[in-house]
Phi, psi and omega in degrees: 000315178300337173293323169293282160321308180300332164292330195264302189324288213282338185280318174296322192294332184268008157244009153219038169261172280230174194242089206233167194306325161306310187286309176307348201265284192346288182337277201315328198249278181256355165223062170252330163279308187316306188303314190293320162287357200272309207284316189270026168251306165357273189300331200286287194318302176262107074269310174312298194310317189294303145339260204303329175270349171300303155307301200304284174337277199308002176247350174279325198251028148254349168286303214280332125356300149313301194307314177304308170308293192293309195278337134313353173278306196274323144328288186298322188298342185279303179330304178305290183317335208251324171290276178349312173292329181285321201279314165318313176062356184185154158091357174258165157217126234262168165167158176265125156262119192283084176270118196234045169202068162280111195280153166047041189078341157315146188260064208205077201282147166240321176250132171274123163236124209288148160255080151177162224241193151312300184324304184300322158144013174295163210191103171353137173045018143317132185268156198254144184219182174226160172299303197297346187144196190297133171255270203177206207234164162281137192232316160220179198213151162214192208279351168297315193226190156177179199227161195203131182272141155280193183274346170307339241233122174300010172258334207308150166170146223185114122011090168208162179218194185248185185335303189248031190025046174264338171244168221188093186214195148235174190230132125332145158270161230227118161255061177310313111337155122323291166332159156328289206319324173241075165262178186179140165313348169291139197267163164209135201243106162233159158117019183286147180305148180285348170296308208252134212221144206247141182249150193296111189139339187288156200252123161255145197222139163312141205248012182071357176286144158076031121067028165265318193249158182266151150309120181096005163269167193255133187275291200170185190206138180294087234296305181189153179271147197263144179303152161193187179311163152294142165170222206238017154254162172242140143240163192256150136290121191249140159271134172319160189255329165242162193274143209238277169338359200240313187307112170242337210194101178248192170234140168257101241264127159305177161290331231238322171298331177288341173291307157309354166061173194218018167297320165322354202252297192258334171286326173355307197269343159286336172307305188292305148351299202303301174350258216288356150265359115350310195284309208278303187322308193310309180301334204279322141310288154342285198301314173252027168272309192300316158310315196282326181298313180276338167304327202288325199283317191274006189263306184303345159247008136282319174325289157329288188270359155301312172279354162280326184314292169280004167314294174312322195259017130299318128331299198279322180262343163098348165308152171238118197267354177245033181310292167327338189264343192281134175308134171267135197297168186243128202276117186260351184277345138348295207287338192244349165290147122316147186281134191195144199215106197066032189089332188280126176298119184330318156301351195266001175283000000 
């Protein structure tokens, strides 16, 4: 035991006493394992440390990287937002979207909550829009907050027609199931007439019937049409014009905007479309009233020169070529000799 104590005793003095030729023997001799563990706890020890500030850097500069990715996302979306507000110019109210109604653990919004109340001038079934198009409607309001059912929302339904108003329907939230599970952001445009038929690519936009939604915002566009019963309508599959997962910043549409409509805004380049097929019919009229005109001008002038022609060889040969068609005359000069008979005056028979 006394061996022992003298060992450890000689072993401290000689890591951490002072460095004289005794202590350098110590090291070197009986606190040569102590010493080799003290030094490979060291380096382990800077080995940890160095680790550990490596991570720590490569995970700030993979946060801050995120951060950066989200706030260019969020950036641009404002951005986005603040042109929708210029272009509208009156009638909106600006608000941040929570979305806090993921159901049942799904990845699946059907309500938004708004940060902005009565107060700010929101108002029940105000419509909620994006830079990209229709979000859904305001569904209750207190003066702080609110809360807007999406286009997602098994209540949902809206007014649409397509680009070049030749179609007419309603829109739907798209359900295959019963289940959660197979619910899906896709829309269905049902009742369009059966005459009319839609191509995959068509813009469908609100049509303002029933003062909920304004005329002209953009819904979607038209994925393919869905099988369904017979009868004297079609419905369509729409892809959404916005991802509701997506929605951080909406604008909320006034009474007075919605009265004023907002086509001018998301329909524009369809207006320009219709524009220039109006211009190509219209020419494509033109063209041919302008042909029926040059058919008439080249038939009157073969005609013109069929009768000069026979003009001419009536002239040359001394012929009448419509002489056979003219009725032949009746010798009227009879009619003006007296009647006589051998020269003898008719009375003196």
């Amino acid at each position: 035991m006394l061996l022992l104590a003298g060992s450890i005793l000689a072993s401290v003095l000689a890591l951490v006493g002072p460095s004289t030729p005794v202590a350098h023997f110590l090291r070197r001799t009986i606190a040569a394992p102590l010493v080799g563990l003290q030094e490979g706890s060291e380096s382990w020890r800077n080995s940890w440390l160095s680790r550990r500030q490596f991570t720590l850097a490569r995970d700030s500069a993979a946060l801050r990287a995120m951060n950066a990715q989200a706030l260019a996302a969020e950036n641009g979306q404002l951005r986005k937002l603040m042109g929708l507000g210029r272009r509208l110019g009156w009638g909106f109210i600006p608000a941040e979207a929570l979305q806090t109604s993921v159901e049942q653990g799904l990845d699946f919004v059907t309500t938004l909550t708004l940060t902005a109340g009565s107060s700010a001038g929101v108002r029940k079934y105000s419509a909620v829009v994006a830079p990209e198009g229709l979000v859904g409607q305001v569904q209750t309001t207190d003066p702080t907050m609110s809360t807007a059912i999406l286009y997602s929302n098994a209540d949902f339904r809206a007014s649409a027609m397509s680009g070049d108003r030749t179609a007419y329907g309603i829109v739907y939230p798209h359900q295959v199931g019963t289940s959660l599970r197979n619910r899906s952001y896709y829309l269905e445009l049902r009742g369009v007439s059966f005459r009319t038929v839609l191509a995959p690519g068509t813009q469908i936009f609100t049509a303002g019937l029933g003062g909920t939604y304004p005329p002209g915002i953009a819904i979607g566009t038209v994925l393919r049409e869905l099988d369904a019963a017979e009868g004297l309508s079609r419905t369509y599959l729409l892809t959404p014009a916005v991802n509701p997962s997506d929605v951080t910043s909406v604008l909320i549409l006034t009474p007075q905007r919605s009265t004023q409509g907002v086509g001018n805004i998301w329909m524009s380049p369809v207006s320009t479309d219709s524009a220039t097929k109006s211009i190509g019919l219209a020419g494509d009229s033109v063209a041919r009233a302008a042909a029926a005109v040059a058919e008439q001008q080249r038939t009157a002038t073969i005609d013109s020169v069929k009768r000069a022609t026979v003009d001419s060889m009536t002239r040359a040969l001394g012929v009448d070529p419509f002489a056979a068609r003219r009725p032949a005359r009746r010798d009227t000069t009879q009619r003006a000799k007296p009647d006589t008979v051998a020269g003898t005056p008719a009375r003196a028979r």
